[in-house]
C-alpha positions in Angstrom: 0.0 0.0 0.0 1.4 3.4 -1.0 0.8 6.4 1.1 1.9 10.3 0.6 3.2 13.2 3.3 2.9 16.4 2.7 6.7 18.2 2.7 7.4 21.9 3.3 8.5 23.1 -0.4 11.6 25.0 1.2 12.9 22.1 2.7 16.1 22.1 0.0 16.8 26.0 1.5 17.3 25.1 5.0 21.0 26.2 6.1 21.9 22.5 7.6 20.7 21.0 4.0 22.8 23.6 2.1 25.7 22.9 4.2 25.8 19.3 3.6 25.3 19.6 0.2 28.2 22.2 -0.1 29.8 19.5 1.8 29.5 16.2 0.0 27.4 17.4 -3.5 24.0 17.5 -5.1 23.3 14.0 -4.1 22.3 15.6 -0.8 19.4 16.3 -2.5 18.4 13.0 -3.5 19.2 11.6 0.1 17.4 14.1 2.7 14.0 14.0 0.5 14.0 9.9 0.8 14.7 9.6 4.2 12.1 11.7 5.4 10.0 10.0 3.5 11.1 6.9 5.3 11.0 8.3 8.3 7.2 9.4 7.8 6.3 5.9 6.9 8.5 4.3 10.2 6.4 6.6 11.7 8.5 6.4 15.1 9.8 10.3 15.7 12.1 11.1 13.7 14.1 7.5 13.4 14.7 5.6 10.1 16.1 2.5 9.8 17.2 0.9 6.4 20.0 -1.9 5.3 22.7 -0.6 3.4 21.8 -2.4 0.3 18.1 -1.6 -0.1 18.7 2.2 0.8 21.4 2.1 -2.1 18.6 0.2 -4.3 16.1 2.5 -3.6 18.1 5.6 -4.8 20.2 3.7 -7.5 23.3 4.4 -5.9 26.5 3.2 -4.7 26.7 2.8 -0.8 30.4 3.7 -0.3 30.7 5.7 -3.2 27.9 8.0 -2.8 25.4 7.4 -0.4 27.4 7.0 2.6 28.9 10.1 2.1 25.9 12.1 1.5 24.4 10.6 4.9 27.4 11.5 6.8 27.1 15.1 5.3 23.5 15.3 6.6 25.0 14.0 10.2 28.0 16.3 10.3 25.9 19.6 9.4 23.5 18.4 12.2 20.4 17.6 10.0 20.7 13.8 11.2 22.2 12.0 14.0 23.5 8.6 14.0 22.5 6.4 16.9 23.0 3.2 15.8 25.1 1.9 12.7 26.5 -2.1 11.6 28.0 -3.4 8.7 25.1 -3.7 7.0 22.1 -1.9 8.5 21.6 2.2 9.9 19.4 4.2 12.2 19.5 7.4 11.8 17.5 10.0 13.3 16.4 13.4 12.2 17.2 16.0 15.0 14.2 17.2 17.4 14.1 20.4 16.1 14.3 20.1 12.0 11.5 17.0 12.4 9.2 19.1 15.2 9.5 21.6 12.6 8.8 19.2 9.2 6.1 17.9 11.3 4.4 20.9 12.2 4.4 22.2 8.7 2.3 19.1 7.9 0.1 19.1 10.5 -1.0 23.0 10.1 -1.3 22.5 6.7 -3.5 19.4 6.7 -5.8 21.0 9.5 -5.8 24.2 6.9 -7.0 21.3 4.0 -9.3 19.8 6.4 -10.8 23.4 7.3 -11.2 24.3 3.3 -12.6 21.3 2.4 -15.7 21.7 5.2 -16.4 25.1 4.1 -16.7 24.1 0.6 -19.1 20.9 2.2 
């Protein structure tokens, strides 16, 4: 079953985002946008877990070459933190602040959906 979240349009423009990107390269780009998405559907605050391999499937990418890097950009510039990491699997989490703040993008705009869509009713 597929399911949708609703993202804040600006999310590429946050400072932290930039700075990994400036950091490890467009990819950045690729990365943030699918783990949140993850994350959403994990539903568990924030945390994302994924295997090496089916991350690197998902995004047609090499672990080591690109993905890895990209991820380690998002941790360094403080988007993500890294709790928990093997030789084959992650968990990463997105920190309090930039998910609180994802989150409540989503929720006021769905309660602002939810409002339009009575009034037309």
């Amino acid at each position: 079953m597929r399911s949708w979240f609703k993202c804040d349009n600006h999310w590429y423009q946050d400072e932290d985002v930039q700075a990994a990107a400036e950091s490890a390269g467009p990819l950045v780009f690729a990365v943030f946008p699918v783990l949140l998405a993850m994350a959403k559907a994990q539903n568990d605050g924030g945390k994302v877990r994924f295997t090496y391999r089916d991350f690197s499937h998902a995004l047609c990418g090499d672990w080591e070459q690109d993905l890895n890097p990209a991820i380690e950009s998002l941790v360094s510039a403080g988007v993500l933190s890294c709790p928990e990491a093997t030789g084959r699997a992650a968990t990463l989490a997105f920190k309090p602040d930039p998910w609180r703040r994802y989150s409540e993008t989503e929720s006021r705009t769905a309660r602002r959906d939810a409002a339009a869509e009575a009034k037309a009713a």
